[in-house]
Backbone as a chain_set.jsonl record, in Angstrom:
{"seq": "XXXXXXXXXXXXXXXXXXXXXXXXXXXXXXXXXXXXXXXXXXXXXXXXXXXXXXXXXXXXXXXXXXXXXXXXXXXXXXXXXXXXXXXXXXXXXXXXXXXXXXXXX", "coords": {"N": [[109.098, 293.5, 115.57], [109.481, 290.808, 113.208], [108.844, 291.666, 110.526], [108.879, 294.308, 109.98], [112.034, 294.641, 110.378], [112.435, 293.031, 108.228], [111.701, 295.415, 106.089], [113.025, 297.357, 106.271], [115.474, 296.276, 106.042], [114.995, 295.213, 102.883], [116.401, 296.133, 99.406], [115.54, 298.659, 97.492], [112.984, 298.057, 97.631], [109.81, 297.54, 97.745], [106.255, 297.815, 97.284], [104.901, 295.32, 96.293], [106.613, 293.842, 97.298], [105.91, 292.732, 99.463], [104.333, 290.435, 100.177], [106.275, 288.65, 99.515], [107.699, 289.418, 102.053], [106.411, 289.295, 104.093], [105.723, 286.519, 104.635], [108.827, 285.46, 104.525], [109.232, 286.541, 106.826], [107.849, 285.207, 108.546], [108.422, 282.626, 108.477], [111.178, 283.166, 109.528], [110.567, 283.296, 111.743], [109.674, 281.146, 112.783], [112.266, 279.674, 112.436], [113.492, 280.697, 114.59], [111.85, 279.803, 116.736], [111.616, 276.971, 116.31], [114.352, 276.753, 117.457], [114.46, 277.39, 119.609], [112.924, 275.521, 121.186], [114.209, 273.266, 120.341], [116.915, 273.779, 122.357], [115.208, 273.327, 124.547], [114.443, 270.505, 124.937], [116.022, 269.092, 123.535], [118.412, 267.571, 120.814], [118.145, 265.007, 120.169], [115.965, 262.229, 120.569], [114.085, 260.162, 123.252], [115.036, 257.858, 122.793], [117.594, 258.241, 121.449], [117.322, 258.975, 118.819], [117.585, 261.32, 116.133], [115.307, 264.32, 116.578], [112.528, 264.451, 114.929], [111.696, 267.296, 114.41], [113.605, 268.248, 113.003], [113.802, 267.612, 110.546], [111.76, 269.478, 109.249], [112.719, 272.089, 110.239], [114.868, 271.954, 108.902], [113.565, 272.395, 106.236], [112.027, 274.738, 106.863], [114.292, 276.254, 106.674], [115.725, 276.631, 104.167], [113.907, 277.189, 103.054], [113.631, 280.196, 103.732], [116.195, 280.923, 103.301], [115.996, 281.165, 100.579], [113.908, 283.026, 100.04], [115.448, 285.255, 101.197], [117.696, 285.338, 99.148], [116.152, 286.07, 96.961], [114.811, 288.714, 97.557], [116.792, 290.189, 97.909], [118.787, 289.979, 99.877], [121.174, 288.843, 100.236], [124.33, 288.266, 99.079], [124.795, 287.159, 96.792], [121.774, 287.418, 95.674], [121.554, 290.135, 95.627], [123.259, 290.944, 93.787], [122.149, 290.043, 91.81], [119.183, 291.374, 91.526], [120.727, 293.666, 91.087], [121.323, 293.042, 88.185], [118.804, 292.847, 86.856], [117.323, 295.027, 87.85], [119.256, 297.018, 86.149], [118.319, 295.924, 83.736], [116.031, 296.286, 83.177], [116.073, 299.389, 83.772], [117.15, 299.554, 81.342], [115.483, 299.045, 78.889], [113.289, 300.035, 79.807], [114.171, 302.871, 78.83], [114.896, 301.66, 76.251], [111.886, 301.954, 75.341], [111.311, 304.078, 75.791], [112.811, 305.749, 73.591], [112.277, 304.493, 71.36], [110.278, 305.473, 71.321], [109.906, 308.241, 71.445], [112.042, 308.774, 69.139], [111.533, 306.791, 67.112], [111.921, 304.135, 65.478], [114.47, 301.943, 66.006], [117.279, 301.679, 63.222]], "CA": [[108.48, 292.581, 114.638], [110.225, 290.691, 112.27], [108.762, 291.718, 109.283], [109.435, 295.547, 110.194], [113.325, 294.696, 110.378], [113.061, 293.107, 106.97], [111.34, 296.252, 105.295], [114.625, 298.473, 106.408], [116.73, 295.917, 104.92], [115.113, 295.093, 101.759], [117.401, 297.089, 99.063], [114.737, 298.742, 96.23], [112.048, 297.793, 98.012], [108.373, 298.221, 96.717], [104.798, 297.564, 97.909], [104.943, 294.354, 95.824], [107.487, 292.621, 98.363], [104.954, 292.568, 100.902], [104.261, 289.231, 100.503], [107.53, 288.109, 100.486], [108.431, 289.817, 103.273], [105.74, 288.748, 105.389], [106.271, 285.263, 103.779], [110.176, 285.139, 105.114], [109.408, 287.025, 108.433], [106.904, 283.562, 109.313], [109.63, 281.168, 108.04], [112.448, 283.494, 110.65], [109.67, 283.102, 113.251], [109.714, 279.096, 112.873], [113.53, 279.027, 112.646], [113.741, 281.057, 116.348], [111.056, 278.662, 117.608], [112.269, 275.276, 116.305], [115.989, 276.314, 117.503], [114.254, 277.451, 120.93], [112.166, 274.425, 121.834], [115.238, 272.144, 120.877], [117.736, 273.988, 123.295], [114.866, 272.792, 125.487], [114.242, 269.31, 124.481], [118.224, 268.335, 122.686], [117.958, 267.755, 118.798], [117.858, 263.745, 120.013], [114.926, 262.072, 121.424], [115.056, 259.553, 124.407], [115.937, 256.958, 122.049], [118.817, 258.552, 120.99], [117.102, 259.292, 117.902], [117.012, 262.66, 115.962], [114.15, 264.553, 116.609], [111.737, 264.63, 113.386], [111.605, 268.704, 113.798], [114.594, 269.073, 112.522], [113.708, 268.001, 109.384], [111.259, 270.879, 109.293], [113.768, 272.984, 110.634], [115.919, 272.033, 107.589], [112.847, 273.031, 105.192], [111.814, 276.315, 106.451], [115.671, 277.308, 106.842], [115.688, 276.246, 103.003], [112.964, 278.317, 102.242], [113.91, 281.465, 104.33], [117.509, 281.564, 102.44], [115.862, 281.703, 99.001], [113.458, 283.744, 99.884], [116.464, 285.931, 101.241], [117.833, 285.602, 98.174], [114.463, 286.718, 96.007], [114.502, 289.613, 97.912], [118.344, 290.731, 97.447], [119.278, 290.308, 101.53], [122.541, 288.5, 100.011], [125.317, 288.623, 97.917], [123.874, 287.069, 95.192], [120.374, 287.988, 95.422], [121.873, 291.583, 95.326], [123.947, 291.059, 92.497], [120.996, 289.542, 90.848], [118.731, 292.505, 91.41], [121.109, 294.642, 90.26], [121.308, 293.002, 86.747], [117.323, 292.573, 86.916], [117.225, 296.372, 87.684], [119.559, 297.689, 85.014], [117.863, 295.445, 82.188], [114.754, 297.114, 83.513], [116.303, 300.634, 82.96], [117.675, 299.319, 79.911], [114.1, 298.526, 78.547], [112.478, 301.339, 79.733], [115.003, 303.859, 78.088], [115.228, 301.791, 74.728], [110.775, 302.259, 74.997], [111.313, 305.864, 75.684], [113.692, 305.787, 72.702], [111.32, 304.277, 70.362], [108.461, 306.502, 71.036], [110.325, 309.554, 71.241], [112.981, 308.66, 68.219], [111.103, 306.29, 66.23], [112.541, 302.289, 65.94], [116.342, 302.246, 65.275], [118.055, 301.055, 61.964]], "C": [[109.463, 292.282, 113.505], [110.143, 291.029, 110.625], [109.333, 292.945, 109.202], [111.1, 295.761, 109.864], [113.302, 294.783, 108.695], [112.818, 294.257, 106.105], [112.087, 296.804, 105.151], [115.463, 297.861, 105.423], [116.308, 295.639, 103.651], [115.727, 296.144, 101.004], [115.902, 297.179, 97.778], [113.551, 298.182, 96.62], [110.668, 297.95, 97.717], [107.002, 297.27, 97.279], [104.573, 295.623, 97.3], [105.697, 293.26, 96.384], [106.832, 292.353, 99.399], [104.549, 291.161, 100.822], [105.034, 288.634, 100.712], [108.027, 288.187, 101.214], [107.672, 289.169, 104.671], [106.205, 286.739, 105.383], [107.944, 284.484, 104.988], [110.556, 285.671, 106.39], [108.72, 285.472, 109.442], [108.097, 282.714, 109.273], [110.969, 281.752, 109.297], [111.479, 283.14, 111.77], [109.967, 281.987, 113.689], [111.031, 278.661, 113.077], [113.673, 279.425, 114.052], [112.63, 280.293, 116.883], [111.421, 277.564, 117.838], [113.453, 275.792, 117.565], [115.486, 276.723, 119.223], [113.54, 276.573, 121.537], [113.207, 273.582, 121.631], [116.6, 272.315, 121.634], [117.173, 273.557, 124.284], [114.811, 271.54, 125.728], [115.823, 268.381, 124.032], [117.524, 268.181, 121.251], [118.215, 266.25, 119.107], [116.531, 263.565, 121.008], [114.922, 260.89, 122.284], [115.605, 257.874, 124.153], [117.372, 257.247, 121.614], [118.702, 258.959, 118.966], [117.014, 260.805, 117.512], [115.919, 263.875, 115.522], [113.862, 264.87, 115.173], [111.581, 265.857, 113.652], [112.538, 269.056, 113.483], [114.9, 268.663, 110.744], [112.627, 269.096, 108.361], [111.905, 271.821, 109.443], [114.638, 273.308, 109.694], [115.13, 272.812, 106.404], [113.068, 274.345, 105.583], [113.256, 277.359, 106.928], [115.684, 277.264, 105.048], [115.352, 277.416, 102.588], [113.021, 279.509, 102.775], [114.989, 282.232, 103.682], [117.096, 281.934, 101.398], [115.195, 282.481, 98.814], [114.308, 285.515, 100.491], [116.888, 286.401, 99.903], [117.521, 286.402, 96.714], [114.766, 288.059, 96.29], [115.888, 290.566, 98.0], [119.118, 290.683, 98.975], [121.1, 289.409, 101.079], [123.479, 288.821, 98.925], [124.738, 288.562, 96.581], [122.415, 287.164, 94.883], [120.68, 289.944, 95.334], [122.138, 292.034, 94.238], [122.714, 290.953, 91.218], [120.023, 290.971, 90.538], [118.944, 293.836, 90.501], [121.15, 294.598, 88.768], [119.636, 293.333, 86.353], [117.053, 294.359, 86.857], [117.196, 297.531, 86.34], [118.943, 297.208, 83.639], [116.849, 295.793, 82.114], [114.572, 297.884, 83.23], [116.552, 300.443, 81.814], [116.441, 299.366, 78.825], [113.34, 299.379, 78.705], [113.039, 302.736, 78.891], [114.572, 303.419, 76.91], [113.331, 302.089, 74.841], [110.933, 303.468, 74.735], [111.595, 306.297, 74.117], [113.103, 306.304, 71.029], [110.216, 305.148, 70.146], [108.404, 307.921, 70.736], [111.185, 309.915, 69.559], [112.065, 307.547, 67.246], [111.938, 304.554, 66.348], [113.77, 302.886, 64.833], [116.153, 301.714, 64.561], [117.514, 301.165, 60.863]], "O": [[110.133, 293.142, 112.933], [110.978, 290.79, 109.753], [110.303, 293.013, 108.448], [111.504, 296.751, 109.254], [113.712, 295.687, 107.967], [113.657, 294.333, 105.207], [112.322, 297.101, 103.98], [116.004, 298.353, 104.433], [117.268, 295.769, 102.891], [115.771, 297.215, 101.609], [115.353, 296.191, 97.291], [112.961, 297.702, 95.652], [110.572, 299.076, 97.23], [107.054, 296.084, 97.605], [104.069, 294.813, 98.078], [105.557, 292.069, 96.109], [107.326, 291.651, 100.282], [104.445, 290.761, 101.982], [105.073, 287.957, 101.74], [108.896, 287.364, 101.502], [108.097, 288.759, 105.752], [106.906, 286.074, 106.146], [108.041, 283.54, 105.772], [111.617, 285.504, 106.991], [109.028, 284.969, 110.522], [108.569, 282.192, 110.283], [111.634, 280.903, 109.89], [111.967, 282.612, 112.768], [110.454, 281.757, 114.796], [111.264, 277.615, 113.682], [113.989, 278.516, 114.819], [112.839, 280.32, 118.096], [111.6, 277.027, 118.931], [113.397, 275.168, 118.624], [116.243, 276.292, 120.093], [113.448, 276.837, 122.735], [113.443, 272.915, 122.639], [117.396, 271.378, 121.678], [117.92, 273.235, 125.208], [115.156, 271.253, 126.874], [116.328, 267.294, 124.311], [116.446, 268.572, 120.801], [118.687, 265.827, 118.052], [116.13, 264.339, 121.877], [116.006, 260.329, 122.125], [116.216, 257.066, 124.852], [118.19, 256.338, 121.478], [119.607, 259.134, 118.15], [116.489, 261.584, 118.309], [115.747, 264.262, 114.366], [114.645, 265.393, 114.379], [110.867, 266.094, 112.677], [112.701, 270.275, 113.542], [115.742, 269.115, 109.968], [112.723, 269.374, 107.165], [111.677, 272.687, 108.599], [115.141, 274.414, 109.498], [115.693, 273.649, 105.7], [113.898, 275.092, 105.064], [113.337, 278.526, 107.312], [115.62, 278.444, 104.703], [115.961, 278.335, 102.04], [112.226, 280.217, 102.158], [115.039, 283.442, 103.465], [117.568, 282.979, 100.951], [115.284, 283.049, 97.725], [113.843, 286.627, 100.243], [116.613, 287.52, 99.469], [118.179, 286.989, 95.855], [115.025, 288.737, 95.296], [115.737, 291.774, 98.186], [120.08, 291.437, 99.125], [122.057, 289.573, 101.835], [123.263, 289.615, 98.009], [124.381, 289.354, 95.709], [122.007, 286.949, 93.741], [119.843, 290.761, 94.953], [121.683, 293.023, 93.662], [122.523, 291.563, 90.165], [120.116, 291.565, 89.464], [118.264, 294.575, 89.789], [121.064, 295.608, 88.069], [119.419, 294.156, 85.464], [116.606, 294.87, 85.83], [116.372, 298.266, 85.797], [119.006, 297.882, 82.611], [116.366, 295.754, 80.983], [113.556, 298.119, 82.578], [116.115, 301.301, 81.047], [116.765, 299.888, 77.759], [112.573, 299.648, 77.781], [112.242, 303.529, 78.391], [113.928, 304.213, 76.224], [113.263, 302.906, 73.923], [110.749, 303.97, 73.626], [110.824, 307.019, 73.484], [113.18, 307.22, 70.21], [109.512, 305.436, 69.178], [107.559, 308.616, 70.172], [111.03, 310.962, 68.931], [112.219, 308.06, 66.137], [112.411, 304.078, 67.38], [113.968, 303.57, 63.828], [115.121, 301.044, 64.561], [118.06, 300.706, 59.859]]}, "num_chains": 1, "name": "protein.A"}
């Protein structure tokens, strides 16, 4: 199942990605469908025109990368995370800080 794969790979993962994960496992479903019905069909139609699912095909590839992204499966959704993370720890420390030490200056 494709959602199963993505759970392994999300990095920092948390009960709260469950929608996105299911979310961007539907959208990989649709890209291995489209790209397997038009190895059957051709990506023209018998006009010589190009089939209208491939501008669907273009959306939910769209929306599969960013939700890649969201979820840290790339470079820069990693990188991102990681700042998102540390300003997280950062924020939770300076609370600690405050409650334990009183408000700086």
């Amino acid at each position: 199942m494709i959602a199963d794969e993505l759970r392994r790979l999300v990095p920092a993962r948390s009960d709260a990605d469950e929608p996105a994960i299911r979310l961007l496992a539907l959208q990989l479903a649709q890209v291995e469908g489209i790209h397997e019905w038009l190895a059957e069909h051709g990506f023209v139609d018998e006009g010589g025109q190009p089939r209208g699912i491939l501008r669907h095909l273009g959306t939910v590839t769209n929306t599969a990368a960013r939700l890649c992204d969201r979820l840290g499966l790339t470079p820069s959704g990693r990188a991102a995370l990681g700042l998102d993370m540390a300003r997280a720890r950062g924020e939770a420390l300076r609370a600690h800080l405050v409650e334990n030490c009183g408000e700086p200056g």
